[in-house]
C-alpha positions as CSV (number, residue, x, y, z in Angstrom):
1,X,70.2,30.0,339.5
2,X,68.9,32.4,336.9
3,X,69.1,31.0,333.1
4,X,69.8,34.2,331.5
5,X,73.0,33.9,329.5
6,X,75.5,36.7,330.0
7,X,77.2,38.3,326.9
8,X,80.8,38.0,328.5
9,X,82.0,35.3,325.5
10,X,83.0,32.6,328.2
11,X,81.6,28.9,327.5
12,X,82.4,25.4,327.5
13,X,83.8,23.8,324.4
14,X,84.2,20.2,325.1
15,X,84.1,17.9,327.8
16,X,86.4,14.8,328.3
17,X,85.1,11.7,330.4
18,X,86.4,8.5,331.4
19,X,89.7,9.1,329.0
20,X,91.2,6.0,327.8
21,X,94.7,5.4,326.2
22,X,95.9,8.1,323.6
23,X,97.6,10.6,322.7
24,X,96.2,12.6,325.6
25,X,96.8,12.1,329.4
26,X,94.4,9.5,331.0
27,X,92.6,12.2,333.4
28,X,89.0,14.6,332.7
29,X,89.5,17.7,331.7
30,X,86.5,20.6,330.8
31,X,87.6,23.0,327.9
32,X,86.6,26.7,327.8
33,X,86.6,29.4,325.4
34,X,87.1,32.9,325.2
35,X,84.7,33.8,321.7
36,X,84.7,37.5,323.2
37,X,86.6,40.2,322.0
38,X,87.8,41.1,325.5
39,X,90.2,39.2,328.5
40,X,87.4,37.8,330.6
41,X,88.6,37.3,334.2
42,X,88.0,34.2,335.8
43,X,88.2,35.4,339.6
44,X,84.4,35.7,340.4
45,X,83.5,32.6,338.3
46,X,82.2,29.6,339.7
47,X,82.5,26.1,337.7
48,X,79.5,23.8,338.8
49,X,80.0,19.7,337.6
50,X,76.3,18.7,338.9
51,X,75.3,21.3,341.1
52,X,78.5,21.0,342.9
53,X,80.6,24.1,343.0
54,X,84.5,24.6,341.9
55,X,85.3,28.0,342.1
56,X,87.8,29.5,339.6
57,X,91.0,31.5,341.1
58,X,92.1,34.6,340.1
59,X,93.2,34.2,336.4
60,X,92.4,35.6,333.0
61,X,91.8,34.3,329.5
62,X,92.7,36.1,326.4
63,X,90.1,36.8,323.5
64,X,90.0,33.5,321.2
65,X,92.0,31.3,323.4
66,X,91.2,28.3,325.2
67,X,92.3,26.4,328.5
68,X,92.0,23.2,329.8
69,X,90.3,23.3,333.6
70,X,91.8,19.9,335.0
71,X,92.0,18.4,339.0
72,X,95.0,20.6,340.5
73,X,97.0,17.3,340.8
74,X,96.8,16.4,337.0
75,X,97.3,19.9,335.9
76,X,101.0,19.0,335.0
77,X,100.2,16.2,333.0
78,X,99.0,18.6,330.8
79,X,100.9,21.3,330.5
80,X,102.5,20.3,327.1
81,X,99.0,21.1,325.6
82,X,99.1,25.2,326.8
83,X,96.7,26.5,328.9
84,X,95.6,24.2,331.6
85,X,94.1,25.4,335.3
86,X,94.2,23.1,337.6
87,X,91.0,23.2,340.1
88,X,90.5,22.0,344.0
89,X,88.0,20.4,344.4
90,X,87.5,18.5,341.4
91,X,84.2,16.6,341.5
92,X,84.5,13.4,338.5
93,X,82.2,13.8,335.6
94,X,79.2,11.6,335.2
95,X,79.4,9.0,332.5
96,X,75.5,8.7,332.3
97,X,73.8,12.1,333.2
98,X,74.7,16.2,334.7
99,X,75.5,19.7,333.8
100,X,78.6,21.4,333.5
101,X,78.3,25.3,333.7
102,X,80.2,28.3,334.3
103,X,78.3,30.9,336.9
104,X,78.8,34.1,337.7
105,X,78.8,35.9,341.3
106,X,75.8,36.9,341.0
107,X,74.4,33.0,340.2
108,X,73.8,34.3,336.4
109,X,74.5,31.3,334.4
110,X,77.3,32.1,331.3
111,X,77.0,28.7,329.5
112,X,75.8,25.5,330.2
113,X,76.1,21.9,329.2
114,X,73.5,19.1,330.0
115,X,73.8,15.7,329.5
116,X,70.1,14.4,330.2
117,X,70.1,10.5,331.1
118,X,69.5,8.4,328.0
119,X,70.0,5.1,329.7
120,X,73.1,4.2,328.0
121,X,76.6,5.3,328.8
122,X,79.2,7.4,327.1
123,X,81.8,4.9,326.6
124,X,85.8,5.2,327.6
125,X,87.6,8.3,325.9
126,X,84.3,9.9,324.0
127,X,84.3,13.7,324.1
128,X,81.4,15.6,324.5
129,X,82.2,18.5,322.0
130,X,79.3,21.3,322.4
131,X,78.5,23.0,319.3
């Protein structure tokens, strides 16, 4: 996988693990962005939780907007939010270490989030909210 960042304006905005009561459903979600100035198409994009790979169907994101990528049987638990793109498979984000990254076809990574192990845990309902 090459670390070279493509200029496309795709990248991951925040990350939700082990959700606990709220005001939002009780299921992980990964939240991209669109900071580009043009629709970015999702079709030959590959979404990689740990090395394993979830590609992305054939959909498009507008300039500035955001979407919620969800397991295909939660996606309608959050549809009141907007955007939401419900993925098969879904592979459960680590509580205690991984990467989350957006790929391209040709295995060029377009953003990428690491959470090294630190020996402690991210407790219930924190966000991982990548600056």
């Amino acid at each position: 996988m090459t670390q070279a960042y493509a200029q496309n304006g795709l990248i991951v905005t925040e990350i939700m693990i082990s959700p606990r009561p709220g005001s939002l459903p009780l299921e992980e979600y990964i939240e991209i962005y669109n900071h580009g100035s043009s629709v970015v198409s999702l079709k030959d994009i590959q979404l990689r939780v740990s090395g394993q790979a979830i590609p992305l169907p054939d959909h498009y994101l507008a300039p500035k907007q955001y979407m919620l990528l969800v397991a295909a049987p939660h996606a309608a638990l959050f549809d009141h939010l907007g955007n939401v793109l419900g993925l098969s498979p879904w592979w459960a984000l680590s509580n205690t270490e991984g990467s989350i990254a957006l790929v391209d076809r040709h295995d060029i990574v377009l953003h990428q989030s690491v959470m090294p192990r630190l020996g402690i845990e991210i407790r219930q309902n924190e966000e991982l909210v990548i600056a």
